[in-house]
C-alpha positions as CSV (number, residue, x, y, z in Angstrom):
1,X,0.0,0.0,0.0
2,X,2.8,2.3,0.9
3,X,4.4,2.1,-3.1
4,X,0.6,2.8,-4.3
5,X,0.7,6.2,-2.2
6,X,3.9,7.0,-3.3
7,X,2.7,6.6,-7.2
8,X,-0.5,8.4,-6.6
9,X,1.4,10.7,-4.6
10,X,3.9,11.1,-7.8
11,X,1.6,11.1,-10.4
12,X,-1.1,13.4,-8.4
13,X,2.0,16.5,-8.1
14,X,2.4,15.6,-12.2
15,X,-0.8,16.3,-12.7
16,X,-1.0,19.4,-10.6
17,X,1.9,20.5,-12.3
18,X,0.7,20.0,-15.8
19,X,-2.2,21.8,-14.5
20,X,0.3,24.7,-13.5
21,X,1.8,25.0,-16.6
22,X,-1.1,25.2,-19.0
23,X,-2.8,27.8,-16.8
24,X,0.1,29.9,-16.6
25,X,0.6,29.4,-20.3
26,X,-2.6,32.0,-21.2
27,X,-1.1,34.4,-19.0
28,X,2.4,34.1,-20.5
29,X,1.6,34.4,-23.9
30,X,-0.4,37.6,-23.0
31,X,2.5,39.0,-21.6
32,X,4.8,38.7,-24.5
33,X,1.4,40.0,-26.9
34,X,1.4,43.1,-24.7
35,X,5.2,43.6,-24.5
36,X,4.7,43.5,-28.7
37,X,1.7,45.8,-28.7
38,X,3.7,48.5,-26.6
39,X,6.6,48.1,-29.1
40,X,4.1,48.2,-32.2
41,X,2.9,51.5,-30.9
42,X,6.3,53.1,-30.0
43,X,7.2,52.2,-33.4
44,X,4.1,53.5,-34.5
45,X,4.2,57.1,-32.8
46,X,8.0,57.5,-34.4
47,X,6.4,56.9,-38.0
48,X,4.1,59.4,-37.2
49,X,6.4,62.0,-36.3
50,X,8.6,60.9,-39.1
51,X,5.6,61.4,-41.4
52,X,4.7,64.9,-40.2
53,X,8.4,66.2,-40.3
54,X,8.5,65.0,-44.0
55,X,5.1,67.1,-44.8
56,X,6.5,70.0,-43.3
57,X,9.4,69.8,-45.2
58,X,7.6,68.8,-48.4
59,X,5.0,72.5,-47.1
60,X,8.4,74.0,-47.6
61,X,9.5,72.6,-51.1
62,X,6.4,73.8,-52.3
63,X,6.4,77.2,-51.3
64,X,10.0,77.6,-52.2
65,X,9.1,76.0,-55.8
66,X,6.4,78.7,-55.8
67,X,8.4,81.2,-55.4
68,X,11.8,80.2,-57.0
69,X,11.4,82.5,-60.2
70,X,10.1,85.7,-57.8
71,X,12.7,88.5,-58.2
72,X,12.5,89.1,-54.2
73,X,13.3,85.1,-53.7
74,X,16.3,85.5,-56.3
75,X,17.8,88.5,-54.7
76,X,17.5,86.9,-50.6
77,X,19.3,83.9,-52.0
78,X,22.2,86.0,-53.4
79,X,22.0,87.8,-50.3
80,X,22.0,85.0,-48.2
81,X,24.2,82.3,-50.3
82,X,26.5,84.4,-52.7
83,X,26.5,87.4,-50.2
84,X,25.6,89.8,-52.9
85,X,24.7,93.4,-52.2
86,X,23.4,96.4,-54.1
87,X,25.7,98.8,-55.7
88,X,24.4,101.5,-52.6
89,X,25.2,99.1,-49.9
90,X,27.9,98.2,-47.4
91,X,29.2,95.1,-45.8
92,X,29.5,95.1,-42.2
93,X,31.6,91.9,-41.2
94,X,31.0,90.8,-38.0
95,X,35.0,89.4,-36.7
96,X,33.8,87.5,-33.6
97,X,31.5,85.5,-34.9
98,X,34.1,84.7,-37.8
99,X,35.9,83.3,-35.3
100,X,33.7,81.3,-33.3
């Protein structure tokens, strides 16, 4: 009688721990769903803002494609890129911030 407890004392904490295991399955596989989920919408969120910094920039293409053959666009570019001035003007050049 003794070996018959030991057996149905062995196979009854198998069975409770197959039990275990498949109930905590549920619950681990829903962990790991949620852990993706939060990463999908991180990931998510960056596209976003990704997307909206690329239709800003494209808002400014636009507008500058708009404006690319207006004489007052020409002359702030040579201004601002070839440092071109007007026969009546002076250059001020500003040493200090040359050198920083």
């Amino acid at each position: 009688m003794a070996k018959k407890r030991k057996r149905s004392s062995l196979s009854r904490k198998l069975f409770w721990l197959i039990v275990l295991l498949l109930a905590l399955n549920p619950l681990r596989t829903w962990y790991i769903q949620e852990q993706e989920r939060r990463e999908l919408e991180s990931q998510y969120a960056y596209a976003q803002q990704q997307a909206e910094e690329l239709e800003e920039e494209i808002e400014a293409l636009r507008h500058t494609l708009e404006n690319i053959t207006n004489d007052e666009h020409i002359e702030a570019m040579a201004r601002q890129n070839l440092r071109m001035v007007n026969e009546d003007e002076w250059v001020l050049i500003d040493i200090q911030k040359q050198r920083n």
